[in-house]
C-alpha positions in Angstrom: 0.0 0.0 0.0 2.9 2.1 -0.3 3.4 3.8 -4.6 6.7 4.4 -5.3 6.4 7.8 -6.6 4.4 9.1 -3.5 6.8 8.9 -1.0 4.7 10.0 2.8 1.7 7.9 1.8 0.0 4.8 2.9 -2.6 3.7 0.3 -5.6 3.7 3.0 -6.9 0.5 3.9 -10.8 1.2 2.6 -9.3 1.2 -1.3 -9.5 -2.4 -2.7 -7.8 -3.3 -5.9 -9.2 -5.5 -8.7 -8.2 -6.8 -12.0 -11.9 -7.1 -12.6 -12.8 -4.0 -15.2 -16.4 -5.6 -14.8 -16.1 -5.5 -11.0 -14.7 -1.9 -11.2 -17.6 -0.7 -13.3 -20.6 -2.3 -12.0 -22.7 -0.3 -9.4 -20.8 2.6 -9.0 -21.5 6.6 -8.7 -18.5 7.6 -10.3 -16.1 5.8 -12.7 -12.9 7.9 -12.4 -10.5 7.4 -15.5 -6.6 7.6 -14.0 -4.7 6.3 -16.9 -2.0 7.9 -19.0 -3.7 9.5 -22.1 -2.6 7.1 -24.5 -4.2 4.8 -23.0 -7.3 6.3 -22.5 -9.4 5.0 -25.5 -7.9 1.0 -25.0 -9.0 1.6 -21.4 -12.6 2.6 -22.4 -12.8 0.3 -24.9 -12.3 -2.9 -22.3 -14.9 -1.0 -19.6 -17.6 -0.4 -22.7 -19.3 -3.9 -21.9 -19.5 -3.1 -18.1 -20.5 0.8 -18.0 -24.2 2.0 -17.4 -26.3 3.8 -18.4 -26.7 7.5 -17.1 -22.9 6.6 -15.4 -21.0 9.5 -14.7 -17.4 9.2 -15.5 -15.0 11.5 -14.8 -11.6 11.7 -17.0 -8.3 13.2 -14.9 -5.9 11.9 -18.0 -4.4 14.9 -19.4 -3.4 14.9 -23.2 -4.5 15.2 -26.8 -4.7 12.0 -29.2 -2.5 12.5 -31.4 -4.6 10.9 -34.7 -8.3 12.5 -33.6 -7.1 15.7 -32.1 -9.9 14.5 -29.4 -9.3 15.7 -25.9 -10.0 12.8 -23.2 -13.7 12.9 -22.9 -14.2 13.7 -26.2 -12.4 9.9 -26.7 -14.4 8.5 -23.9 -17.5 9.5 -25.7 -16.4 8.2 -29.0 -15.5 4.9 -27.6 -18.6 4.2 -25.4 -20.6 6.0 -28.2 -23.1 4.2 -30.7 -23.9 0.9 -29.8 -22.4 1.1 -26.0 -24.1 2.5 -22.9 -26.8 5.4 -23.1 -26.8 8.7 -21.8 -23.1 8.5 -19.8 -22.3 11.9 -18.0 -18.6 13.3 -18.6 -17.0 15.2 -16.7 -13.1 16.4 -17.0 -11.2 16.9 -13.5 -8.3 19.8 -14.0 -6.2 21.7 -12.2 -2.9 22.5 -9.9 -2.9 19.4 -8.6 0.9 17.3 -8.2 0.4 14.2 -6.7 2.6 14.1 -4.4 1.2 17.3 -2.8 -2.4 15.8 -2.8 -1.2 12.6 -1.4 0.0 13.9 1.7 -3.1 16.5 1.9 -1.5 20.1 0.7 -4.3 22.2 0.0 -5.2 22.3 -3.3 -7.4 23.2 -5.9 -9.2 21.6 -8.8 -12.0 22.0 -11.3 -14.8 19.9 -12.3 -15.9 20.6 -16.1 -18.9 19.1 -17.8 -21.9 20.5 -20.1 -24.0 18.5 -17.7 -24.1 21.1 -14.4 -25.6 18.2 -12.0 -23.1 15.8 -12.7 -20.4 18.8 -12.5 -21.9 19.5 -9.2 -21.7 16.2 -7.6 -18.2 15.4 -8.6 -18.0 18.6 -7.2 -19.5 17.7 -3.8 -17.5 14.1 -3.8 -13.8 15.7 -4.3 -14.5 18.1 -1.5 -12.9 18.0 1.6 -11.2 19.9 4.6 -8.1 19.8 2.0 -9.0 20.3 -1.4 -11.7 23.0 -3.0 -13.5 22.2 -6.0 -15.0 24.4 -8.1 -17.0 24.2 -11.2 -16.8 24.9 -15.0 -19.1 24.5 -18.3 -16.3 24.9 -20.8 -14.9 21.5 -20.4 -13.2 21.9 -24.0 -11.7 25.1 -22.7 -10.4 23.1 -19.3 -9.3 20.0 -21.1 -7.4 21.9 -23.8 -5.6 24.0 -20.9 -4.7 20.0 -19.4 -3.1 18.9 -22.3 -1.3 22.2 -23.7 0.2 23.8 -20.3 2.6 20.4 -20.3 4.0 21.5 -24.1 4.8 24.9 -22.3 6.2 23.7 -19.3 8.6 21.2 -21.4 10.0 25.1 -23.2 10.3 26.1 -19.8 12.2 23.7 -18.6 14.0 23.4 -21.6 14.8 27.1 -21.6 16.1 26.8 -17.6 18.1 23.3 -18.3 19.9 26.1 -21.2 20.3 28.6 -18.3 17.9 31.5 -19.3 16.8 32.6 -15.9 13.8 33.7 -14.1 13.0 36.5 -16.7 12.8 34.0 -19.7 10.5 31.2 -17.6 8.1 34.5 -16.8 8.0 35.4 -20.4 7.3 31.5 -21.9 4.5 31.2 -18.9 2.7 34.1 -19.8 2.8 34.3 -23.7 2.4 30.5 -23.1 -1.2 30.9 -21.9 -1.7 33.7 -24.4 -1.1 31.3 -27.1 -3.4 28.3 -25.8 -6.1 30.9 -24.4 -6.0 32.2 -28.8 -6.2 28.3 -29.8 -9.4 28.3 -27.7 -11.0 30.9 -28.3 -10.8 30.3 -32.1 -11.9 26.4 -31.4 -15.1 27.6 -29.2 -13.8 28.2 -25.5 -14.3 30.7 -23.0 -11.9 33.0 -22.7 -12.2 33.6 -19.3 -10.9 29.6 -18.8 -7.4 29.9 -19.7 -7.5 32.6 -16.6 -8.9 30.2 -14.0 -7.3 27.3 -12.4 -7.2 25.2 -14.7 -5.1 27.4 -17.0 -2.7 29.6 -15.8 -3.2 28.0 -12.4 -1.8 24.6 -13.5 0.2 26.0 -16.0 2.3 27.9 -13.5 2.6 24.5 -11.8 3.1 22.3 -14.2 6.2 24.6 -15.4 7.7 26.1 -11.9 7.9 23.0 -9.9 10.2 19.9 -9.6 7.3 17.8 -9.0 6.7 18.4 -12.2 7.9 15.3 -15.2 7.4 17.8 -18.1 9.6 20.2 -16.5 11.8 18.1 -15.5 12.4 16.3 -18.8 12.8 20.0 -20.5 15.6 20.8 -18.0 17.2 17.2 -19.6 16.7 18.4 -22.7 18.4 21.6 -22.3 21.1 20.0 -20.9 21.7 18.1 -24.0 19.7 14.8 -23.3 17.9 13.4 -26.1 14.0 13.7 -25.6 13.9 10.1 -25.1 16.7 9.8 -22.4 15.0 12.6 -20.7 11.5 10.6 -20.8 13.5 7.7 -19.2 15.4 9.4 -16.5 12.0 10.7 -15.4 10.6 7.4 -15.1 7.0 8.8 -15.5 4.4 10.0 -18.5 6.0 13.1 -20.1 2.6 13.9 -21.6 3.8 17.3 -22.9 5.9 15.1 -25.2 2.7 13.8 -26.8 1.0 17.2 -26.9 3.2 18.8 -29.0 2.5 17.6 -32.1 -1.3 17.3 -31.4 -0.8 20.8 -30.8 0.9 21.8 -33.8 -1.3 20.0 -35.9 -5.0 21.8 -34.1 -3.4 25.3 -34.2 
């Protein structure tokens, strides 16, 4: 009950772990989706059988598939789509929110996004606790896109300290950085006021300022002169922004 990467925590003795997808899906309030996102669509594709209707999942996978240009619960919903269960309730859950900060109960922040307000709300009500504050969002596309694009920023800012640029140049990246993904948005249907929020500049400044961070951590590699794949296996973790970048390219 002990994860490697969490260092401080005990798993607590109330989660049980399965390698039943069927037993994991049936009868449940929430089906959260924890996976790396490419991984995502193979994931939903072994729960389709087992999910019911009206289930509200909610996605925390942060990424952009690369082929689609879907974000994760625009995936979800293609996968468990025509012909699998009716009526399931997405919801994306974004924010500020390292791990290993959450693990040992930091406060912290998060937001839960979805078209459908009731489902938004309850997530909204289950996440809260004496540690972490919820809020909620409508612009899921807008909160989803800010997941999956802050890592491809905080990879250039790590990049840019690994080459020794300073303070003045990882202010400068963060900024324009969320200038340039709030502009992608906007012109693909999003709220402006999103890439403002939490959810954007909030775990943007995150993702690209701390050590806890992989994507930051694999752009300081780089900088030094370590191939993006060394960096990616020094890490030892998902380096999503790796996989963003060119989903990025390709949507703007």
């Amino acid at each position: 009950r002990v994860h490697p990467n969490l260092p401080g925590m005990t798993i607590p003795a109330e989660m049980k772990f399965t390698k039943s997808v069927e037993e994991v899906c049936t009868d449940k309030e929430i089906l959260l989706f924890a996976v790396p996102s490419v991984f995502v669509r193979s994931t939903a594709a072994k729960a389709r059988p087992y999910v019911a209707d009206g289930q509200i999942i909610v996605d925390v996978a942060k990424g952009i598939e690369p082929d689609t240009l879907y974000t994760m619960t625009e995936i979800l919903a293609d996968e468990l789509g025509p012909g699998g269960p009716k009526n399931i309730r997405l919801v994306a859950l974004s924010g500020p929110t390292h791990a290993e900060e959450v693990a040992i109960d930091l406060p912290t922040t998060i937001v839960s996004a979805s078209k459908d307000a009731e489902a938004a709300a309850f997530v909204q009500e289950v996440f809260t606790n004496n540690v972490m504050r919820v809020y909620t969002n409508d612009d899921i596309k807008g909160v989803e896109l800010s997941g999956a694009m802050k890592n491809v920023i905080a990879l250039g800012v790590g990049i840019s300290t690994g080459l020794g640029y300073g303070d003045n140049a990882r202010a400068a990246l963060i900024t324009r950085g969320i200038a340039e993904i709030a502009r992608l948005g906007v012109a693909m249907g999003c709220n402006v006021h999103t890439f403002a929020g939490l959810a954007g500049i909030g775990d943007l400044i995150v993702t690209a300022t701390s050590m806890h961070s992989r994507n930051n951590r694999a752009g300081i590699l780089i900088g030094k002169g370590a191939t993006a794949q060394e960096a990616m296996k020094e890490v030892g973790a998902t380096v999503e922004g790796y996989y963003a970048t060119e989903a990025g390219y390709h949507l703007a």
